[in-house]
C-alpha positions in Angstrom: 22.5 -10.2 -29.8 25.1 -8.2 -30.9 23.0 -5.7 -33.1 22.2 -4.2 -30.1 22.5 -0.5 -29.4 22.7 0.9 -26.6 19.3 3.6 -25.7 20.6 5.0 -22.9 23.1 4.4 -20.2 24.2 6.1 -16.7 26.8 4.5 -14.0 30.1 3.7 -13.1 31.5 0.0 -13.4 33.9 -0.7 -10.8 35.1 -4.0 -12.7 35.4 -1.5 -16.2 39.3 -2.4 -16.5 38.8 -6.5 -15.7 35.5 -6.6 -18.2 37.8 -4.8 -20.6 40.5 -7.4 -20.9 37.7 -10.2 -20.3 35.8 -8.7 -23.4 38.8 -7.5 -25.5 37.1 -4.2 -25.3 39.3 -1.4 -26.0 39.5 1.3 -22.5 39.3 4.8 -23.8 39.9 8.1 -22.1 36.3 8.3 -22.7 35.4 6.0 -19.8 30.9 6.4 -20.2 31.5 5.3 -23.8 33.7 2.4 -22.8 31.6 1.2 -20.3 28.7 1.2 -22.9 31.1 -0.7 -25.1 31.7 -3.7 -21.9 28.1 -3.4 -22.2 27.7 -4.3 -26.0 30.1 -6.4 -25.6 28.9 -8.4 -22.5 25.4 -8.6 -23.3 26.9 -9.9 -27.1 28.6 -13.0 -24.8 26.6 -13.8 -21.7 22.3 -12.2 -23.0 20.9 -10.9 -19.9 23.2 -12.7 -17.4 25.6 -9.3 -17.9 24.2 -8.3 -14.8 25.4 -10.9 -13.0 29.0 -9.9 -13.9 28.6 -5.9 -13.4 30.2 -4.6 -9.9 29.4 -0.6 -9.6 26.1 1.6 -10.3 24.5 1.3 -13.3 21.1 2.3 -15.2 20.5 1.6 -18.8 18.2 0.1 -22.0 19.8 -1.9 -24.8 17.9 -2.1 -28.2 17.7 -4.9 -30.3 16.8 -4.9 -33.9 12.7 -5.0 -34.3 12.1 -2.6 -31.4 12.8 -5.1 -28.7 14.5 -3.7 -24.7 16.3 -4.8 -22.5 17.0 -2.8 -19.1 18.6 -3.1 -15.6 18.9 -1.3 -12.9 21.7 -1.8 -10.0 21.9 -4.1 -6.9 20.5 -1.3 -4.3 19.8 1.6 -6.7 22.4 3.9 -6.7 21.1 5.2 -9.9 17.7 5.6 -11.5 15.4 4.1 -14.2 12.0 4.8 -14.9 9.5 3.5 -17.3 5.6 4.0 -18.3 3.6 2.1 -21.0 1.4 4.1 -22.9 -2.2 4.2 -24.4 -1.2 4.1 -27.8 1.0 0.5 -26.6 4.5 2.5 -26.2 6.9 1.9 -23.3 8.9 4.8 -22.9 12.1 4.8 -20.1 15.0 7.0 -19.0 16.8 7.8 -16.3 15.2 11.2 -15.4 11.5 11.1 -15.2 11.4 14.4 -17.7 12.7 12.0 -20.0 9.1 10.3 -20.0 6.9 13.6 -19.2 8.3 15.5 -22.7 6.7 12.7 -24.1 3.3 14.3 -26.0 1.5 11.0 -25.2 2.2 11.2 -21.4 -0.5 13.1 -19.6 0.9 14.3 -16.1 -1.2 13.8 -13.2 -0.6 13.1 -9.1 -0.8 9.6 -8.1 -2.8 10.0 -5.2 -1.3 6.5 -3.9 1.9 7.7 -4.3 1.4 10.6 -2.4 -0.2 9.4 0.8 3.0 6.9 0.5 5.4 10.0 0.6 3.2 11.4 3.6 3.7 7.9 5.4 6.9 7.5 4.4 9.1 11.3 3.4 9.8 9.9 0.1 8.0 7.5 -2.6 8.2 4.2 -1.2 9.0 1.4 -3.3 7.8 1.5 -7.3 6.1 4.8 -6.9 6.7 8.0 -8.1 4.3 10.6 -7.5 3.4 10.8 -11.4 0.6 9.1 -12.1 1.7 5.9 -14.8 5.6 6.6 -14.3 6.9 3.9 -12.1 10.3 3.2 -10.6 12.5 -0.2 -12.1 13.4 -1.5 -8.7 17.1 -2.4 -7.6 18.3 -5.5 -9.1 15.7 -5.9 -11.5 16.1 -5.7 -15.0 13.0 -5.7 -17.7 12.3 -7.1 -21.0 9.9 -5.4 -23.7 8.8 -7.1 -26.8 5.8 -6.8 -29.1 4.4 -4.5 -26.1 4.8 -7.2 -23.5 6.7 -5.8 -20.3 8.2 -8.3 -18.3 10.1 -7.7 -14.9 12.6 -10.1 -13.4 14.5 -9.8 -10.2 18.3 -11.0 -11.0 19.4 -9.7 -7.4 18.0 -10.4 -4.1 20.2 -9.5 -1.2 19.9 -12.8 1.0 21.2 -13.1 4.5 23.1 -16.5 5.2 25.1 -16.2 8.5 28.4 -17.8 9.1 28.8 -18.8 12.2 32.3 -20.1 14.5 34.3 -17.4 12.6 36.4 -15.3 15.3 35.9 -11.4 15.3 39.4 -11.5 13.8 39.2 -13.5 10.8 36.0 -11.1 10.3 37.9 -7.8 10.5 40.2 -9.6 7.9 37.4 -10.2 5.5 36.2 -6.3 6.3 39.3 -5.1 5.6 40.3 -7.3 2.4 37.1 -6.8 0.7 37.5 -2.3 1.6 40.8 -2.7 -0.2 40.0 -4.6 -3.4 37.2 -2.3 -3.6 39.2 0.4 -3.3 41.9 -1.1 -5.9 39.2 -0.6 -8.3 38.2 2.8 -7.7 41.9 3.5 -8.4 42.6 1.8 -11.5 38.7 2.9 -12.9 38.2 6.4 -11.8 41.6 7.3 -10.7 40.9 7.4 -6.9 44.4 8.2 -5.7 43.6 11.4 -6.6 40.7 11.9 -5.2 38.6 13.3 -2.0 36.7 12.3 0.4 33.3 14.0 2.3 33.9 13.5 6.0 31.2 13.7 8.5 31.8 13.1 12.5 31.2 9.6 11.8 32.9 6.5 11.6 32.0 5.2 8.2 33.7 8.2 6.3 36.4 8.8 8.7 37.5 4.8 7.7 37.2 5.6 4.3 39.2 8.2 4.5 41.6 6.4 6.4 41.8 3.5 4.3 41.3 4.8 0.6 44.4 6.9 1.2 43.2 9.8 -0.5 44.3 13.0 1.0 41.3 15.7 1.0 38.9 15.9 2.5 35.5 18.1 2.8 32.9 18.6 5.7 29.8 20.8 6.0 29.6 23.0 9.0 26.9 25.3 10.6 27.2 28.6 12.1 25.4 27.4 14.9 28.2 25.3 16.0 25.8 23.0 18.2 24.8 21.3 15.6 27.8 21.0 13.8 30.1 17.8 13.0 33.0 19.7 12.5 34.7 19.5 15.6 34.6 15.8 15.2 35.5 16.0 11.6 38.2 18.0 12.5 39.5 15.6 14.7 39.5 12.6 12.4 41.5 14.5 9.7 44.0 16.2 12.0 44.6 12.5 13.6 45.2 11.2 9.9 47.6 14.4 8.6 44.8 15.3 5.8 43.4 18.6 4.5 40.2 19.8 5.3 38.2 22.5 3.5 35.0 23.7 5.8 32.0 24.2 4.1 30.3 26.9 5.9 26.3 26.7 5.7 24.1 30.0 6.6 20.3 29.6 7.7 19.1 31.2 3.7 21.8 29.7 1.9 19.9 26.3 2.8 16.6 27.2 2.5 17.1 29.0 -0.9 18.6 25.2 -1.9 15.5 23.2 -1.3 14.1 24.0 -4.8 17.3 23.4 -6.6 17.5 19.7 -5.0 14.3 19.4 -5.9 14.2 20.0 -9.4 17.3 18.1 -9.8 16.5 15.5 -7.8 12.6 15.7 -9.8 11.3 13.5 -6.8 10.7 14.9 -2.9 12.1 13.8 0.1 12.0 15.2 3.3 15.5 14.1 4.7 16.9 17.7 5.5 20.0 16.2 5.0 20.1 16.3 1.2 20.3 19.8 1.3 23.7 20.0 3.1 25.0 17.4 1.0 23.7 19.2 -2.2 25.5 22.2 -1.2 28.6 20.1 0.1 28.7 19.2 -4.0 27.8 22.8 -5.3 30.7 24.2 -2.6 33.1 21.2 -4.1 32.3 21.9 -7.9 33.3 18.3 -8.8 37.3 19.2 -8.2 39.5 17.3 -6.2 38.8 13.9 -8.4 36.2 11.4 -7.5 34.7 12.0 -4.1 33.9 9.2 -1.7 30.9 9.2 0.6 29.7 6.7 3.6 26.0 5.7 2.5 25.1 2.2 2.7 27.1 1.5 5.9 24.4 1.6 8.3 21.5 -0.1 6.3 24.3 -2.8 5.2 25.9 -3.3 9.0 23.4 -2.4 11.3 24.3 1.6 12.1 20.6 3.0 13.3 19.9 2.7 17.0 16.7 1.9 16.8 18.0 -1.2 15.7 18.4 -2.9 19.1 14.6 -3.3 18.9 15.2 -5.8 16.4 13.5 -8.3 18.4 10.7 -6.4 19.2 10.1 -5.8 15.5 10.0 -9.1 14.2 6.2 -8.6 13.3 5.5 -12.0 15.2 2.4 -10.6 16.0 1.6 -10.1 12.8 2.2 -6.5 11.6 3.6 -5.6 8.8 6.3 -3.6 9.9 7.6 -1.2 6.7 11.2 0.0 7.9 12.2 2.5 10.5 11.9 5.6 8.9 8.6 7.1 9.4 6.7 10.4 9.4 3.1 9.7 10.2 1.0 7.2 10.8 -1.5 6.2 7.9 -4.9 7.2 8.8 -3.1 10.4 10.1 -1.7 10.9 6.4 -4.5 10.0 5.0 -7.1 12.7 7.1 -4.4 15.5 6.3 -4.5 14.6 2.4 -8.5 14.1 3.1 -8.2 11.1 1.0 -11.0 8.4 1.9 -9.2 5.3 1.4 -6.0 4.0 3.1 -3.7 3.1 -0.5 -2.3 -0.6 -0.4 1.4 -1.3 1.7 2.1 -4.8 2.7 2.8 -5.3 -1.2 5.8 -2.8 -0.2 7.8 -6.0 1.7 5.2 -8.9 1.1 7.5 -10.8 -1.1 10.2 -10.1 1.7 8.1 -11.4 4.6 7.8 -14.5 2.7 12.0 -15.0 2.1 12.7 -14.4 5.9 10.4 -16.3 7.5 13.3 -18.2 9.3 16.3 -15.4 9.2 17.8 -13.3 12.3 15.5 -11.0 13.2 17.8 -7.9 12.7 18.3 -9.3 9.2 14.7 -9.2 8.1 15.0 -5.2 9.2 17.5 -4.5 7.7 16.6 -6.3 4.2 13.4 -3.8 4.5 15.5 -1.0 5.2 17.8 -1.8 2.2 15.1 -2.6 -0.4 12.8 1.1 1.1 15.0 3.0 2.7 18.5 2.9 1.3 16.9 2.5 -2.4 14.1 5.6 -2.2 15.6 8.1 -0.2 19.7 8.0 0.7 21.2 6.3 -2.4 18.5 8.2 -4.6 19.4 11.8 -3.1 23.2 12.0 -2.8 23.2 10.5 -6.5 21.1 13.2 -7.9 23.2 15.8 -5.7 26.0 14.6 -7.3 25.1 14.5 -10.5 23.9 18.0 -10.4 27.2 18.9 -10.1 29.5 17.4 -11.8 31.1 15.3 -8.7 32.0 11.4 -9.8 30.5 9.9 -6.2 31.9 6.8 -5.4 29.9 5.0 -2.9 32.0 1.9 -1.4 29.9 0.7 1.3 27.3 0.6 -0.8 28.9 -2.3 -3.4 27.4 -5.7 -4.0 30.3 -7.2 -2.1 30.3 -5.2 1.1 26.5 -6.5 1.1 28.0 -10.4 0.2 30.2 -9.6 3.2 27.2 -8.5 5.6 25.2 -10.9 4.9 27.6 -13.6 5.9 28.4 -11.7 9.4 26.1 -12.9 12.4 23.9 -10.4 14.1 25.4 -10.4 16.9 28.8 -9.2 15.3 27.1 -6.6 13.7 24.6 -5.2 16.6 27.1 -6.3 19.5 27.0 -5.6 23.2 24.4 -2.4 22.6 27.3 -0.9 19.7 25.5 -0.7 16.1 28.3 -1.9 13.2 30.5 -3.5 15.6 32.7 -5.2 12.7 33.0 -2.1 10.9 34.6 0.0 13.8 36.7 -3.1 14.4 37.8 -2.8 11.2 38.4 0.9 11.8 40.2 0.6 14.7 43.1 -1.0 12.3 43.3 2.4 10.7 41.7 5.1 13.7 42.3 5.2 17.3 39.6 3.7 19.3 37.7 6.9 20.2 37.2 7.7 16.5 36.3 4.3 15.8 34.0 3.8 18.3 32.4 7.2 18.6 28.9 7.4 19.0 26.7 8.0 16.1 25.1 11.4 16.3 23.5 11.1 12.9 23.4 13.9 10.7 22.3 17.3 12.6 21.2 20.3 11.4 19.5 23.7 12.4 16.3 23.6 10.0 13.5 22.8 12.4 15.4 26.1 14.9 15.2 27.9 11.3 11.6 27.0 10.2 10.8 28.6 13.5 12.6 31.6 13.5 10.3 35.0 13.5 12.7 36.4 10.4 11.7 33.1 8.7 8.1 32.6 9.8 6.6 34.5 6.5 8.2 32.8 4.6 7.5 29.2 5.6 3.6 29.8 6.0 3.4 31.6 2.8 4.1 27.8 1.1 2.7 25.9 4.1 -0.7 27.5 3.5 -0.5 28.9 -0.1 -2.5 28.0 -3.1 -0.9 24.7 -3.5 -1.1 23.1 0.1 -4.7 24.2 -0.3 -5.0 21.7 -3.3 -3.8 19.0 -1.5 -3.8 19.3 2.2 -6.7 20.0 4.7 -5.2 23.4 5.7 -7.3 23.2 9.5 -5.5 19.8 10.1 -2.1 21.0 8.8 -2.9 24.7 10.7 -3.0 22.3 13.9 0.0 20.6 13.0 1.8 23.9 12.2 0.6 25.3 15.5 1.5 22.3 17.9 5.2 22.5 16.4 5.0 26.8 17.4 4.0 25.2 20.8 7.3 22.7 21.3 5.3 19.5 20.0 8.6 18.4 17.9 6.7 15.3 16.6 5.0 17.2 14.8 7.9 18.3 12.7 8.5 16.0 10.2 4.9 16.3 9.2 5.1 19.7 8.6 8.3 19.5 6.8 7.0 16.7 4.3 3.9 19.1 3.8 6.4 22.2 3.0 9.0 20.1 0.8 5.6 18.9 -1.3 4.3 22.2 -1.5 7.9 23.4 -3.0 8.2 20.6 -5.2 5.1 20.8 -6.8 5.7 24.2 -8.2 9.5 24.6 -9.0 9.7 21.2 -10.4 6.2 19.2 -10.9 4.5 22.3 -12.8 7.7 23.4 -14.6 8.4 19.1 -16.1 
């Protein structure tokens, strides 16, 4: 094994400095050729078990002599990997998907699966993309080719096993140990002491900001100062003595940065939040050291409200309940993209239905949430925003043992007396006062539906809503309904709208130009 060479490679390993010593692997200032060196070095000693001893993000393919591959992808897919296998018996993989589509052999077409998913769903769900052939290397997987025989292998599979009899305190302990070794790695690997942090009005990043030490900090702000965070955000950092910089948003400066997160991000999603956290990275131009950011905290500890339905949505009838995040039912998504057959799902979690039979119900959400969600839509965006820009993201929250530690904490310590991620703003409490940690979660507002509807904007939005390229793949009477209810006050109708917009964007700044 150790005549292997290393195809391509893109993360951040948090245990760099300990894998180091471990593998008498010399730590450069070059610290992306070092960590393909621990990678050499570890597959040289332990053959595909290195993943087991990786902590961090991480996306890469090793090369053997005689052609053959091997390839993993992280724990909850921080970063990307995709893959395709040719006609002419070729398996071709990379990190960006116009690594595979500059291949002559590829021909580029819509999955039409794939795209009634993104209508169901605001982003490709699970292995999808929306390119025909080009398929996603789930988290924790890694894959094997040799004498053109791909082979997938799951080396990760978050598990829930509840501790019970252990006080609230010994649990704020554990939260709080397992923060701070985290953090001890961040500072030793990527230098974290000097370093910033992106605050929202939240709890999650105003205890990371707290607790990491660092002292920056940067929030994103609206004109519109309704549906601003940064009064809150404001608060948090003024309470801890740290600077702030505002990052002022306008109504076009947004909407002209939907097709730049789009062709970085190559894949659409229709979380409107992306957008402000794009321009949060632009604004920041990767100064201020790494950055620290919250995601994984809610999917991980139980942040979402609709999460007190948990019992409710234990599919004990039956169902096959697909996560929380939704933007139109299937038939619905399916009239609109007048396609004549509903596409397959329950293969989405069927594999997950089968682990949990017997676990909490709140765990089997969240593990649904975690493996669709987290994985397709919030780790997927704010990694591509970053990396856009320049800006080393670290994502604590989001780290195999902040999940270990979850999965050990009861449900009812972590949805507790109607207060999503009660442990965590325990925790927080250590490092906030009690109104931060316990503030309510507002979730991430912004003014784009009040802009899509704006008369100055109006032209602008229904020249792409019913352009050439909706026509190709929407039923424009349907949509015109859709777009007219939302004129009308029907706000459900929004998201639809929106996912039929992003779509139509994406298609022609990014899909036509790859």
């Amino acid at each position: 094994m150790s005549d292997a060479s290393v195809l391509f490679y893109e993360g951040y390993l948090r245990n760099r400095k300990r894998l180091c010593t471990e593998l008498s692997v010399e730590d450069s200032h070059d610290r992306e050729r070092t960590e393909q060196s621990v990678l050499l070095a570890g597959y040289a000693r332990w053959g595909r078990d290195v993943v087991h001893h990786l902590y961090g993000s991480f996306s890469f393919a090793l090369r053997e002599a005689g052609g053959k591959l091997f390839c993993a992808r992280d724990h909850f897919g921080i970063k990307s990997f995709y893959y395709t296998c040719l006609p002419d018996g070729r398996l071709i993989c990379a990190a960006d998907i116009s690594g595979i589509t500059a291949d002559p052999g590829y021909r580029k077409a819509i999955d039409p699966d794939a795209l009634q998913l993104y209508m169901m769903f605001g982003y490709p769900a699970g292995e999808a993309t929306l390119f025909r052939g080009i398929r996603k290397l789930m988290p924790g997987c890694m894959l094997t080719w040799d004498a053109g025989v791909c082979n997938i292998e799951q080396y990760y599979r978050p598990t829930f096993h509840p501790e019970y009899g252990v006080s609230e305190q010994a649990w704020i302990d554990r939260f709080d140990a397992t923060l701070q070794e985290i953090f001890d790695d961040d500072r030793a690997a990527m230098g974290l002491g000097d370093g910033s942090a992106f605050l929202s009005g939240g709890v999650d990043s105003a205890l990371l900001l707290a607790a990491s030490g660092v002292k920056r900090a940067a929030s994103v702000r609206f004109r519109e100062s309704a549906y601003s965070e940064w009064e809150a955000a404001s608060e948090t950092a003024a309470w801890l003595g740290r600077e702030l910089q505002g990052i002022t948003l306008s109504a076009e400066e947004y909407l002209d940065a939907i097709p730049r997160y789009l062709r970085n991000a190559e894949l659409p999603t229709t979380d409107s939040c992306v957008t402000a956290f794009l321009l949060g990275c632009e604004h920041t131009g990767g100064k201020g050291g790494p950055w620290l950011s919250g995601e994984g905290a809610d999917e991980f500890f139980a942040g979402y409200k609709n999460y007190r339905l948990a019992p409710k949505l234990a599919w004990d009838d039956g169902s096959t309940h697909l996560g929380l995040i939704g933007i139109m039912p299937q038939e619905d998504a399916r009239r609109l993209l007048g396609q004549r057959k509903a596409c397959p799902t329950e293969y989405l979690v069927r594999d997950l239905y089968a682990q949990t039979a017997h676990d909490e119900h709140l765990s089997r959400l969240l593990l649904i949430d975690i493996r669709l969600w987290l994985e397709g839509d919030i780790l997927f965006s704010v990694n591509r925003s970053a990396r856009a820009n320049g800006v080393e993201l670290l994502l604590p929250y989001a780290d195999r043992r902040m999940f270990e530690l979850s999965a050990a904490i009861p449900s009812d310590l972590k949805w507790h007396d109607g207060c999503g991620k009660y442990i965590l703003r325990r925790t927080a409490e250590r490092w906030l006062p009690h109104d931060i940690a316990f503030r309510p979660k507002l979730g991430f507002m912004n003014p784009l539906r009040h802009w899509f509807l704006e008369d100055a904007f109006r032209p602008r939005i229904e020249k792409v809503l019913f352009g050439k390229v909706s026509a190709q793949f929407f039923d424009q009477a349907i949509l015109r309904r859709y777009w007219d209810g939302l004129l009308n006050g029907e706000d459900l109708n929004w998201n639809i709208v929106y996912a039929a917009y992003v779509f139509a964007v994406w298609y022609e700044c990014c899909y036509e130009k790859l």
